[in-house]
C-alpha positions as CSV (number, residue, x, y, z in Angstrom):
1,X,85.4,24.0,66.4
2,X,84.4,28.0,66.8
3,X,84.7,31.1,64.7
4,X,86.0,33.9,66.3
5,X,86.1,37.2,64.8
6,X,88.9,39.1,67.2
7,X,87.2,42.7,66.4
8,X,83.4,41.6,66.8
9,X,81.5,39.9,69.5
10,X,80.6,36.2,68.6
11,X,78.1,33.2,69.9
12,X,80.9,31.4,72.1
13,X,82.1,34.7,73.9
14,X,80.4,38.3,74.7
15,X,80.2,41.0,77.0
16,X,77.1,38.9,78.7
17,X,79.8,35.9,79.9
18,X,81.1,38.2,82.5
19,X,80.4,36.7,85.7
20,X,78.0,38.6,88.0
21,X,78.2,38.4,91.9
22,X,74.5,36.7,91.6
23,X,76.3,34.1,88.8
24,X,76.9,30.5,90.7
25,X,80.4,29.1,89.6
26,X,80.3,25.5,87.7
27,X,81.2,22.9,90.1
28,X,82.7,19.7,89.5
29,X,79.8,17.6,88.8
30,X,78.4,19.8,86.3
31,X,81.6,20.0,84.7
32,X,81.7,15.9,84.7
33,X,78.2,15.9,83.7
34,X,78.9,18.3,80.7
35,X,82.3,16.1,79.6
36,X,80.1,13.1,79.6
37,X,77.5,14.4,77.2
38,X,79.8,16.0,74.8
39,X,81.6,12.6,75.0
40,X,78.1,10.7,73.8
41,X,77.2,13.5,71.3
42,X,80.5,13.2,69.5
43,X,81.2,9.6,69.7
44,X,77.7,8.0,69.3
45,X,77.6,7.8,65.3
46,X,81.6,6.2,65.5
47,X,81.7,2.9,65.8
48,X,79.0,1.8,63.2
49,X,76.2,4.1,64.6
50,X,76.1,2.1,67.9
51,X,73.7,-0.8,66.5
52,X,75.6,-3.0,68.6
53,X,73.5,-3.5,71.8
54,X,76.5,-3.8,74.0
55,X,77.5,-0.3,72.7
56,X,74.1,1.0,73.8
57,X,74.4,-0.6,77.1
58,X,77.8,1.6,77.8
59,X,75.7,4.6,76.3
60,X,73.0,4.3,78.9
61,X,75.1,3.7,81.8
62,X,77.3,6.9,81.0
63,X,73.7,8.8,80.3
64,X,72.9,7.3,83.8
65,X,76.1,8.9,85.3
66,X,75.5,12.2,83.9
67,X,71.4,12.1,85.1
68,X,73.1,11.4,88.7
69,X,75.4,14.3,88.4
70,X,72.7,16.6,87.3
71,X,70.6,15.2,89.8
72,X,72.1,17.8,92.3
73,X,71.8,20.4,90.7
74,X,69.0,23.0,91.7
75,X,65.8,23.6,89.6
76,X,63.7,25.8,88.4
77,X,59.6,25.7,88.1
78,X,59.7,25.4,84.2
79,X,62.5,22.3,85.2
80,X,59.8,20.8,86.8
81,X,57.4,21.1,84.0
82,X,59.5,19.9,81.6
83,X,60.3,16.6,84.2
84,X,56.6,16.1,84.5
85,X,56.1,16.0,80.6
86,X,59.3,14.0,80.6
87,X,57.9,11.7,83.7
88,X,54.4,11.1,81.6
89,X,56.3,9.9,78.3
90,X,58.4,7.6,80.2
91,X,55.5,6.3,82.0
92,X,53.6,5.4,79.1
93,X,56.4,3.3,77.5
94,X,57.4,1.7,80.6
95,X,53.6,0.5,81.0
96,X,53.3,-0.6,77.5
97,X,56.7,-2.7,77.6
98,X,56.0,-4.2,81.1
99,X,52.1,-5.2,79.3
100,X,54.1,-6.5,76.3
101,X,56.0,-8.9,78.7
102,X,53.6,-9.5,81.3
103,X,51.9,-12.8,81.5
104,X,49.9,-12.1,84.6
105,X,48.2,-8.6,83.7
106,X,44.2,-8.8,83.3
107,X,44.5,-6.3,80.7
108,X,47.1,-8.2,78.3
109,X,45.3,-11.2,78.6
110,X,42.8,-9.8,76.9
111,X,45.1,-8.4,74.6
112,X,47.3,-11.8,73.8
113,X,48.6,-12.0,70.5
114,X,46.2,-14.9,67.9
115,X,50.2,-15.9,66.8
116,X,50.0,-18.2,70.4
117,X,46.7,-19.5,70.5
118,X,47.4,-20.3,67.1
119,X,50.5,-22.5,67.6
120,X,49.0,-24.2,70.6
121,X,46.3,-25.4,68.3
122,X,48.9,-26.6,65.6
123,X,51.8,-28.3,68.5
124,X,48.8,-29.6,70.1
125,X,50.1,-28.2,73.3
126,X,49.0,-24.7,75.1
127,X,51.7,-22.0,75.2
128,X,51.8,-19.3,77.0
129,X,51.2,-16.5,75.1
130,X,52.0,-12.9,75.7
131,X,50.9,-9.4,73.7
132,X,53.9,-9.8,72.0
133,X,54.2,-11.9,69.2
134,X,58.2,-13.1,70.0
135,X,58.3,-13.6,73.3
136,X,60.8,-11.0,75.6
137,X,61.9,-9.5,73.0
138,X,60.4,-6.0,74.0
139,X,63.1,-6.4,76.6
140,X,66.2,-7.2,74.4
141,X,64.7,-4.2,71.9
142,X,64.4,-1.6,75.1
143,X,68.0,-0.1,75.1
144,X,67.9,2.5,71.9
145,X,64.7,3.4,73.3
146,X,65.8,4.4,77.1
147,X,69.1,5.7,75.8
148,X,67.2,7.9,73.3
149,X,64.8,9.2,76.2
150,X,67.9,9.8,79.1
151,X,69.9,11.8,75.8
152,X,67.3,13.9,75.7
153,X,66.8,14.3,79.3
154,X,70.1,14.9,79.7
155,X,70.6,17.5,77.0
156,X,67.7,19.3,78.9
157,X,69.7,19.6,82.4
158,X,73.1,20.1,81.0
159,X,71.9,23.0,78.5
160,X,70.4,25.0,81.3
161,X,73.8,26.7,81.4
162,X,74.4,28.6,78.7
163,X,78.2,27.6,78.5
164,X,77.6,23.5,78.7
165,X,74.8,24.4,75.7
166,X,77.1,26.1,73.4
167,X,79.9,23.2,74.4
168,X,77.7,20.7,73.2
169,X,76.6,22.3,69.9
170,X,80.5,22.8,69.2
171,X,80.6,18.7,70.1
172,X,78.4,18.2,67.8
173,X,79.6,20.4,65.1
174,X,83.4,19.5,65.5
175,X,82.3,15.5,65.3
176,X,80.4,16.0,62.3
177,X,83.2,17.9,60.6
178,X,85.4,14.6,61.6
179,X,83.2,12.5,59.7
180,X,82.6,14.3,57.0
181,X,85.4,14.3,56.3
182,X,86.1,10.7,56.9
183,X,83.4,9.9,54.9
184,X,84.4,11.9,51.8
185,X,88.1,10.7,51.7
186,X,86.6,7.0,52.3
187,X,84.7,7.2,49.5
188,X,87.3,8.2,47.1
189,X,89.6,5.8,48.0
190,X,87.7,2.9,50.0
191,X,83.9,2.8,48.8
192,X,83.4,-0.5,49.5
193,X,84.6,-0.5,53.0
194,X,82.5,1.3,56.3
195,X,85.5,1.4,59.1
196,X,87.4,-1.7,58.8
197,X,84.4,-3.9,57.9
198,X,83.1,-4.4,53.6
199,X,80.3,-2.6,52.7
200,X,78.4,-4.8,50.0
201,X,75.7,-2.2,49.3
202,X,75.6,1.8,48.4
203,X,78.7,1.3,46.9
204,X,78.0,4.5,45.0
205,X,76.7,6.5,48.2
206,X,78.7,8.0,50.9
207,X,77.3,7.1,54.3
208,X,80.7,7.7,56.3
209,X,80.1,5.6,59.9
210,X,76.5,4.7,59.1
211,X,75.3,1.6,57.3
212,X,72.2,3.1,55.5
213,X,73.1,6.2,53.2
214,X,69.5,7.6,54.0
215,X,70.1,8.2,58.1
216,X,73.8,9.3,56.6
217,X,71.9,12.1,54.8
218,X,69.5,13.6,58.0
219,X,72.9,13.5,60.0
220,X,75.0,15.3,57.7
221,X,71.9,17.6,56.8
222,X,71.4,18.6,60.6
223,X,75.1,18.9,60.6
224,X,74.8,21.7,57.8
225,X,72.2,23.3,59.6
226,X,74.0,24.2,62.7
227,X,77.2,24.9,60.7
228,X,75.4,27.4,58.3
229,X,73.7,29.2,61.6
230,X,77.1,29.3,63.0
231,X,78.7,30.7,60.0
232,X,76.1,33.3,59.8
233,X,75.7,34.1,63.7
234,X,79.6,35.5,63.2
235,X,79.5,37.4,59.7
236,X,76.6,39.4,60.3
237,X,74.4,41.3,62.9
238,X,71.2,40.0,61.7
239,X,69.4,43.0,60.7
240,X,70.8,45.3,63.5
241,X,70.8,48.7,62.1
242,X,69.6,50.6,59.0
243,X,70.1,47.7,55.5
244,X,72.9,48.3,53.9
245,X,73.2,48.9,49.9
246,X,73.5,45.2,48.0
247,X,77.1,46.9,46.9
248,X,78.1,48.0,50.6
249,X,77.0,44.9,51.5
250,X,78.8,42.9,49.6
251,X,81.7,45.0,49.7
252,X,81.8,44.7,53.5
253,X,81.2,40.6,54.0
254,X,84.3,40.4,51.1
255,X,86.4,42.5,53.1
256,X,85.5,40.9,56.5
257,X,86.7,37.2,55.7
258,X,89.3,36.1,58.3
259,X,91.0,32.5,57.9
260,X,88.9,31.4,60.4
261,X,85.6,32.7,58.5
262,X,87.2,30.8,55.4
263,X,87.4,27.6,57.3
264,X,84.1,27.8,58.8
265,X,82.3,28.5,54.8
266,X,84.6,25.1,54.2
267,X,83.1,23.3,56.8
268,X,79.6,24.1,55.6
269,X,80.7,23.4,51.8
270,X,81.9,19.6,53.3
271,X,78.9,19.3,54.9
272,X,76.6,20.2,52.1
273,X,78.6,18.1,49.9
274,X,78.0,15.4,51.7
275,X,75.0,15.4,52.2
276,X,74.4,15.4,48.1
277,X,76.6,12.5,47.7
278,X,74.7,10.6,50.0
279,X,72.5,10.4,46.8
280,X,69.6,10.4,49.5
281,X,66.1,12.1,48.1
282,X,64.2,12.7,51.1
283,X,67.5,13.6,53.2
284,X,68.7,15.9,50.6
285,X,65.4,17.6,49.8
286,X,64.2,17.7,53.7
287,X,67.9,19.3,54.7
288,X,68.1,21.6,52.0
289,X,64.6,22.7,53.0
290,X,65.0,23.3,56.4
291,X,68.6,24.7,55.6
292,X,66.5,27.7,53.7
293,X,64.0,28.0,56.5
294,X,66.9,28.3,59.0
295,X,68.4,30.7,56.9
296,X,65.1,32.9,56.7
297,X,64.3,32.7,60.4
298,X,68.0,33.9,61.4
299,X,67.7,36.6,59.2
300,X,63.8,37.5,59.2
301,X,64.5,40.7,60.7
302,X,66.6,41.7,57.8
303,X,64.7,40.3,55.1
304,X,61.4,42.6,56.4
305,X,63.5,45.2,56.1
306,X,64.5,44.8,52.8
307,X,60.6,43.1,52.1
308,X,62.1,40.5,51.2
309,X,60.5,38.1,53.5
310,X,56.9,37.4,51.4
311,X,58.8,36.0,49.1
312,X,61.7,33.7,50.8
313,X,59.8,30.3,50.6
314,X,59.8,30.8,46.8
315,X,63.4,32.0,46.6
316,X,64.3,29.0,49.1
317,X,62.0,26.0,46.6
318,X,64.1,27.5,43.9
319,X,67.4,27.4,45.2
320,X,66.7,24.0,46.4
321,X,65.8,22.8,42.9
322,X,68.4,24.5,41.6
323,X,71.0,22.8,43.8
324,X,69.5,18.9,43.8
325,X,69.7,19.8,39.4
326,X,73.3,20.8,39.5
327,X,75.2,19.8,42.2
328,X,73.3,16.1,43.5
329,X,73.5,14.2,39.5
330,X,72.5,10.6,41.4
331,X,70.1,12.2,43.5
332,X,68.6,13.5,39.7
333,X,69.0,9.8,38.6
334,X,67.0,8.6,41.0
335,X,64.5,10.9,40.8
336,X,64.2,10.1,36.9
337,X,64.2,6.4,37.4
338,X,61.7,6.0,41.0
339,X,60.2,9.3,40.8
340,X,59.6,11.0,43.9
341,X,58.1,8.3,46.0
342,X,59.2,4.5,45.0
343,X,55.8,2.0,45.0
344,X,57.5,-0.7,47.5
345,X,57.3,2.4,50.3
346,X,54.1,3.0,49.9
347,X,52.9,-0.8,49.7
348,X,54.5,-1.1,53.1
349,X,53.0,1.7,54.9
350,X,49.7,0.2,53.7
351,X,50.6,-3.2,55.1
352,X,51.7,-1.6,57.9
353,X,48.5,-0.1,59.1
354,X,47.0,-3.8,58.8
355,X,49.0,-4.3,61.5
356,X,48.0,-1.6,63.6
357,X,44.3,-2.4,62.9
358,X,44.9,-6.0,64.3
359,X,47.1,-4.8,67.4
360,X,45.7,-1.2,68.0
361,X,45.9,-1.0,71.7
362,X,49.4,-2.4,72.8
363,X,50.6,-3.1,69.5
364,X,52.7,-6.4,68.4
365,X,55.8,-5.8,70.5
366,X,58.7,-3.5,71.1
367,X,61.2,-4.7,68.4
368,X,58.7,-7.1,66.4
369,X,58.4,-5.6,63.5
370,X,60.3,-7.7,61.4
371,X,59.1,-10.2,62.6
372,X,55.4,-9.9,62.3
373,X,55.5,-7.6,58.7
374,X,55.9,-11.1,56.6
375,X,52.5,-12.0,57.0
376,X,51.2,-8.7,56.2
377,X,53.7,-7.9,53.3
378,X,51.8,-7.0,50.3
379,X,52.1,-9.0,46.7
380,X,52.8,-5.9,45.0
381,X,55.7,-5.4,46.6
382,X,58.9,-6.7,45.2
383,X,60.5,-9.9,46.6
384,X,64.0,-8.6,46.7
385,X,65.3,-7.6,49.8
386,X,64.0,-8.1,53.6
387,X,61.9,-4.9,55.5
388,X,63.5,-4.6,58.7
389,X,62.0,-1.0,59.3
390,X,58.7,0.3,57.8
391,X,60.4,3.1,56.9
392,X,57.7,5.7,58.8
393,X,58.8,5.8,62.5
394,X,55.3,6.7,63.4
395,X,53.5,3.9,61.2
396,X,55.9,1.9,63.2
397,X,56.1,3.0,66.6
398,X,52.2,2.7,66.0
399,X,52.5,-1.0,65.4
400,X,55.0,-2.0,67.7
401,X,53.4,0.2,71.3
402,X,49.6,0.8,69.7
403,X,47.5,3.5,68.5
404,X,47.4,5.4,72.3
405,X,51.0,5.4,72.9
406,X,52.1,6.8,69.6
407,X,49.3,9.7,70.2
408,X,51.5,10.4,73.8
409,X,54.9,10.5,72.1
410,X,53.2,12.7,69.0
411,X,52.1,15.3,71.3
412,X,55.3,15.2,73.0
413,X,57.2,15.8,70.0
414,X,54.4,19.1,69.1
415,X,55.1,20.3,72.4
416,X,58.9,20.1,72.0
417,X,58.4,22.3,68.7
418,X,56.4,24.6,70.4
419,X,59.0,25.0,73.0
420,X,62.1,25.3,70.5
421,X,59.8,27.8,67.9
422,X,59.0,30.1,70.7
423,X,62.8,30.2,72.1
424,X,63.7,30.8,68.5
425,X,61.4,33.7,67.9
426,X,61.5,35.3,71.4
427,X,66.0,34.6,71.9
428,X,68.5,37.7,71.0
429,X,71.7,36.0,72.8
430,X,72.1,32.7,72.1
431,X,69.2,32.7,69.3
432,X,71.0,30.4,67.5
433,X,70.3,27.4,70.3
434,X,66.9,27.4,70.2
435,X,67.0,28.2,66.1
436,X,69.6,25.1,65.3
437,X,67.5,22.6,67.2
438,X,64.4,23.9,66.1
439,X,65.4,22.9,62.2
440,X,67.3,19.9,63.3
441,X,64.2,18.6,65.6
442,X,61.6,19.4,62.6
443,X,64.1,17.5,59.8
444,X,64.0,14.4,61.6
445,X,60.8,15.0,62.7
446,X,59.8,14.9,58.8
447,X,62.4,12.7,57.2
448,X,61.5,10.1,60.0
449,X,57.9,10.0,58.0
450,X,59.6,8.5,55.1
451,X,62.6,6.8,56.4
452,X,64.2,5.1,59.8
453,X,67.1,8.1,61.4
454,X,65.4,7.8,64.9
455,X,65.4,4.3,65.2
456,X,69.3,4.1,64.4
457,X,71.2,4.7,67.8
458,X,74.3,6.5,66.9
459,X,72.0,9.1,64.9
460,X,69.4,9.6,67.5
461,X,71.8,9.6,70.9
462,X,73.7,12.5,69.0
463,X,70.6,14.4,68.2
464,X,68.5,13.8,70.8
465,X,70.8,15.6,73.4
466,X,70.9,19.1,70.6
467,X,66.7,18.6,71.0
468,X,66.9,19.0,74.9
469,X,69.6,21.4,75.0
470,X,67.7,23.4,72.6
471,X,64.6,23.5,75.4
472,X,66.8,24.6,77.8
473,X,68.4,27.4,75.9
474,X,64.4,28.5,74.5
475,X,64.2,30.5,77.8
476,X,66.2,33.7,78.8
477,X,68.6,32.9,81.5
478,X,66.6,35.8,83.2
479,X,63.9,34.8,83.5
480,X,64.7,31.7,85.0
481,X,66.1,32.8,88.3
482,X,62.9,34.5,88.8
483,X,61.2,30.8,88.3
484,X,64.4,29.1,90.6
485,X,63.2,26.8,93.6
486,X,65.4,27.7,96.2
487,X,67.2,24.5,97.9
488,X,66.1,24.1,101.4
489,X,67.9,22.7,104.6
């Protein structure tokens, strides 16, 4: 869903849309290709966050489809940059799977987990063994992975035009709105149900189509994000122009509310909302957070000249206080009662880097994690309830594919950053692209530290694809026709 202001130029349509001679119509695949991704982005977190593996499967093959459609579309020299960091990423994991499985490889022989040589001593019979410690199941635990990867692939070549990017932010934003919305009236009237199955924990929390109010939290916080940007890209210029008087000011955003600018500050109100009553402390905190620093990139030029920028971090940390105190009571409760960081988290992390000191190389297996963390599980922590998750993606992802692997996929992530934090500084048009999936990227980026979004499939497959799109739109348009590769007979 857009805001249009009828008398001022907005994101989804300017003067710049106007087709040039030079411009190369969309064609049907790109179209098709565009449809399908919007499709994923919207749909992904519906029916339970797509933790059903035969859910994922239908997500990969219509990521597959989309990859083949794009596949004929030209490219540019910075396309094939982005490919080859793409290709290397890819590469690595498919190596450290195929080692995980492989029975024949010299190098995971030397690397087979003690978990075999041990039971062959105990059955009396010799197994064998694999780096793994359950057998295949780096295969069964390989679909969220490669359907995470192609998302974000995908999101790249779709959101080299500007008009498929900005469709799938308004994907994205008009899904979210949905179940928000969704998840506020469920909660109200049917806490104890997610969809049409009983919910038998976070009664008290709203987590809409997720299972876990935490991952509920990062969605509906990156959801805020882009809603607030949009909000702001069509009420104000940004800092075009000599500032305005606070009273002028004022007097002129009053006076320039339209229906549709009243709808769009509800939006962002259910969003926010949402987000609180997930009763989430990290999700909260992080969103809020970024929310500011959003807020202060869009509208850095205006804040210098008002010099009012030195001090936006402190106005932002008291705002954000200010907001968890009054408006998030169970987040306060929680606060009061666990403090900021509850001991059980930070006994696993430690138990968690015992097993990355016995599997540093290859790790224990794609997708082992729950089953290997029992024997590692320290005393102190409390026996109620079973860690599926370490709740630190990269603690995990660390002890799952080893110490070299997570070290690829870290500096892929800091390069992605890069990317989106130059497009957001160096974008007029479209800044808002580059500057929404900048935030979004860096508060799952920090909130996956302390909790699990990425690994949940509906909440990555409808991120992932913002993340690449967000690449692609980091670059002027310009520019990259001077970069194309023409196509050759």
């Amino acid at each position: 869903m857009a805001l249009i202001d009828r008398d001022r130029r907005s994101w989804i349509k300017s003067r710049g849309d106007v087709r040039t001679s030079n411009e190369k119509k969309p064609n049907y695949s790109a179209m098709l290709a565009t449809s399908g991704l919007c499709t994923l982005v919207a749909l992904a977190p519906l029916p339970f966050a797509s933790m059903d593996m035969r859910i994922v499967a239908v997500w990969v093959l219509l990521l597959s489809a989309v990859l083949l459609l794009e596949a004929s579309q030209q490219i540019s020299l910075r396309d094939l940059a982005f490919l080859c960091g793409f290709a290397a990423i890819s590469l690595s994991w498919a190596f450290v799977v195929n080692e995980q499985l492989s029975q024949t490889s010299l190098l995971s022989k030397r690397l087979i987990a003690p978990i075999w040589e041990q039971t062959s001593a105990i059955i009396g019979e010799q197994l064998n063994g694999s780096v793994s410690v359950a057998f295949n199941q780096p295969f069964f635990s390989a679909g969220t992975q490669i359907a995470c990867l192609l998302s974000m692939l995908c999101g790249y070549l779709v959101g080299r035009d500007r008009h498929a990017a900005r469709l799938v932010l308004v994907s994205f934003l008009g899904s979210t709105l949905a179940y928000a919305i969704y998840g506020l009236i469920a909660h109200s009237f049917w806490p104890d149900y997610v969809l049409w199955q009983r919910k038998y924990n976070y009664l008290s929390s709203v987590t809409a189509t997720f299972m876990n109010p935490n991952v509920a939290a990062c969605y509906f916080g990156a959801a805020a994000i882009a809603w607030v940007l949009l909000f702001a890209s069509t009420s104000s210029n940004h800092g075009a122009g000599p500032p305005l008087p606070w009273r002028e000011w004022i007097r002129s955003r009053l006076y320039s509310f339209s229906p549709l600018r009243t709808l769009g500050l509800l939006a962002c109100f259910a969003m926010l909302a949402t987000t609180m009553l997930t009763a989430s402390r990290a999700g909260s905190v992080l969103s809020l957070l970024c929310l500011a620093g959003a807020l202060s990139t869009y509208f850095r030029r205006a804040l210098k000249k008002r010099r009012l920028l030195g001090i936006s971090p402190i106005a932002a940390i008291l705002v954000v206080v200010g907001a968890i105190s009054i408006f998030a009571p169970m987040i306060n409760q929680r606060f009061a009662v666990q403090g900021f960081f509850d001991l059980g988290r930070w006994q696993t992390y430690v138990s968690t880097i015992e097993i990355i000191k016995d599997h540093p190389w290859l790790g224990s297996g794609l997708g082992t994690f729950r089953w290997v963390f029992p024997r590692y599980r320290s005393g102190d922590i409390s026996s109620y309830g079973v860690w599926e998750q370490a709740h630190n993606s990269t603690l995990e992802t660390a002890a799952e594919m080893g110490i070299p692997f997570t070290v690829v996929v870290g500096m892929g992530w800091l390069a992605a950053l890069v990317v989106l934090f130059r497009g957001m500084l160096g974008r007029n048009r479209d800044a808002i692209l580059p500057t929404a999936a900048f935030w979004i990227g860096l508060l799952t980026i920090l909130h996956s530290q302390v909790d699990f979004p990425l690994q949940i499939p509906g909440f990555a497959l409808a991120v992932c694809p913002i993340l690449g799109m967000g690449m692609a739109q980091a670059f002027s348009s310009k520019a990259r026709v001077l970069t194309h590769i023409p196509n050759r007979p």
